[in-house]
N, C-alpha and C positions, 0 to 999 in steps of 0.2 A: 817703545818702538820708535824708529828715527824718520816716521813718514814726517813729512814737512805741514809743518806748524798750519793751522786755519789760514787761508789764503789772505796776503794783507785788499785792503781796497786800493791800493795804487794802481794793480795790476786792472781796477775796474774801470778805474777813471781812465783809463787810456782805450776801453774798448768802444768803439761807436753805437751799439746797441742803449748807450747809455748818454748821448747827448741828451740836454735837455734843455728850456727855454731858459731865459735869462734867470727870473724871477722863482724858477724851479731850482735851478742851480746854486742860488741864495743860499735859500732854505737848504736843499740839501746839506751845504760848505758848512751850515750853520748846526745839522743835526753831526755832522762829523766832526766839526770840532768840540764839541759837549762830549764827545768817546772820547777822543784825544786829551782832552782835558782833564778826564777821569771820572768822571760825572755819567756813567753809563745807566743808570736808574733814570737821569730826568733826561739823556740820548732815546731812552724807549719810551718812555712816555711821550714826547715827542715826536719820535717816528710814528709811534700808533697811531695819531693826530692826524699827522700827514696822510700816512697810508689809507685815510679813510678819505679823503680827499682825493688821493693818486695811488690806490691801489695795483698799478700795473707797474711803478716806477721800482726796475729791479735795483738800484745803487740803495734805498729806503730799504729794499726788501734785505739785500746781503747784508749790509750795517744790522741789521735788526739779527740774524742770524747769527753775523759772528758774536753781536755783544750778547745773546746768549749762550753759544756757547761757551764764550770765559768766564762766564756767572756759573760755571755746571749745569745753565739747564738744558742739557744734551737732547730730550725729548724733544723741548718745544722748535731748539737750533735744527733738530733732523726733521721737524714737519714743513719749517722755514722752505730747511735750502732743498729739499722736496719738489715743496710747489714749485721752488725757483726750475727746477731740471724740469719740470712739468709743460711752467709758460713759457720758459726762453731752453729749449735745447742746446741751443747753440753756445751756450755761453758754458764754459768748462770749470770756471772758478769754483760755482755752486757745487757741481758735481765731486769735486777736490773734497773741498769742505765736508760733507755729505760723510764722504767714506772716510774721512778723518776721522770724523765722527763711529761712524760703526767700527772701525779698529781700535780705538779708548773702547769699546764695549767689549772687544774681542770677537767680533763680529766679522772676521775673515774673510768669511765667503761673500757676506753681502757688499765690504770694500769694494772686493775683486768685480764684482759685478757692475757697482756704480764709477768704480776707474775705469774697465773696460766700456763703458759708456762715454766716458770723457773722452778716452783717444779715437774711439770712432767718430767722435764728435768734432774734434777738434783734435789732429795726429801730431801736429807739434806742440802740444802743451806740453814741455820738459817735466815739469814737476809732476802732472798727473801719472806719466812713463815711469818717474822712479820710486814716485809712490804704489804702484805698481809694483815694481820690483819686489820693495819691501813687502808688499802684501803677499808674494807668490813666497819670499822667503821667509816668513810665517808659517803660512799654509805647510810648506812644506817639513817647518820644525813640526808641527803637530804631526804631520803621517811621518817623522821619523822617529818620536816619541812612540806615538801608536805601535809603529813593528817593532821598535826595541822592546817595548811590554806587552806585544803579543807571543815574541820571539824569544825569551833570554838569552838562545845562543847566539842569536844573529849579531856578530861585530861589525858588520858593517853600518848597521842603522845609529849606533851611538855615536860613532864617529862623524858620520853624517851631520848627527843633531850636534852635538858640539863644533863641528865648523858652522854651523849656521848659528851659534849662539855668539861664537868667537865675531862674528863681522858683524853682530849689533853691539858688541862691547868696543869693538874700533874706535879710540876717537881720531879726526882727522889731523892733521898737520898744519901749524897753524898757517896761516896766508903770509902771502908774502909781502912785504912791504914794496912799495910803488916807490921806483928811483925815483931819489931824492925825497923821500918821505920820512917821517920823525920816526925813530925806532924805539 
């Protein structure tokens, strides 16, 4: 499915909710570049450290989230970014993530649910809206699966489900290169 990728942290370090003091900050720079670095085993042990220390500090909590879920452990990522929707509402990232997550599960409706939380939350997060999208265009492959095999006359429902399968096999066109830019 083409929902958009675990949310990077850039998008966090620019949110206010996430200032921190100087010496906080450090540490932080210091637990993200150990992910960056590749080193995502000793970025969580590390962050655990921290967290026990600064348990409230959501940039420690999302780092921790996303590095597992690109280890697969999808369980532990979705109790993560969880609590995060829990203690910081406001903050939509988590909530993105979240339903990332339950759509690798197939988890469709629960998606729908924690998207629709993020744009009430926060109505111009872009990405949450087209992950969205995505998610209703799922949803909606399965009930047009369901009446084509409740139905075998029905010709409309296959057709249906084949245009909805047709726009996740899309690939886009590539970008365009910026005048004067190396082709």
């Amino acid at each position: 499915m083409p929902m958009q990728r675990i949310a990077t942290l850039a998008a966090l370090l620019l949110c206010g909710a996430f200032r921190l003091a100087p010496a906080l900050a450090d540490e932080y720079r210091d637990l993200y570049q150990l992910y960056q670095q590749g080193e995502p085993a000793q970025a969580l042990a590390r962050i655990d450290t921290y967290l026990l220390q600064q348990p409230r500090d959501a940039r420690a909590r999302f780092l921790k989230g996303v590095i597992l879920a690109e280890q697969k452990r999808r369980d532990e990522a979705i109790a993560v970014f969880t609590e995060l929707t829990q203690d910081f509402p406001e903050l939509p990232e988590p909530y993105n993530n979240l339903s990332v997550l339950y759509a690798a599960q197939g988890n469709y409706e629960r998606a729908r649910e924690v998207l629709e939380m993020a744009v009430r939350n926060y109505p111009d997060y872009a990405t949450a809206h087209e992950n969205l999208g995505d998610v209703y265009a799922m949803l909606a492959s399965q009930a047009y699966d369901k009446a084509a095999q409740a139905d075998p006359k029905n010709t409309t429902a296959p057709v249906k489900l084949r245009m909805v399968r047709e726009l996740f096999s899309v690939k886009p066109p590539p970008a365009e290169a910026a005048p004067g830019a190396a082709r």
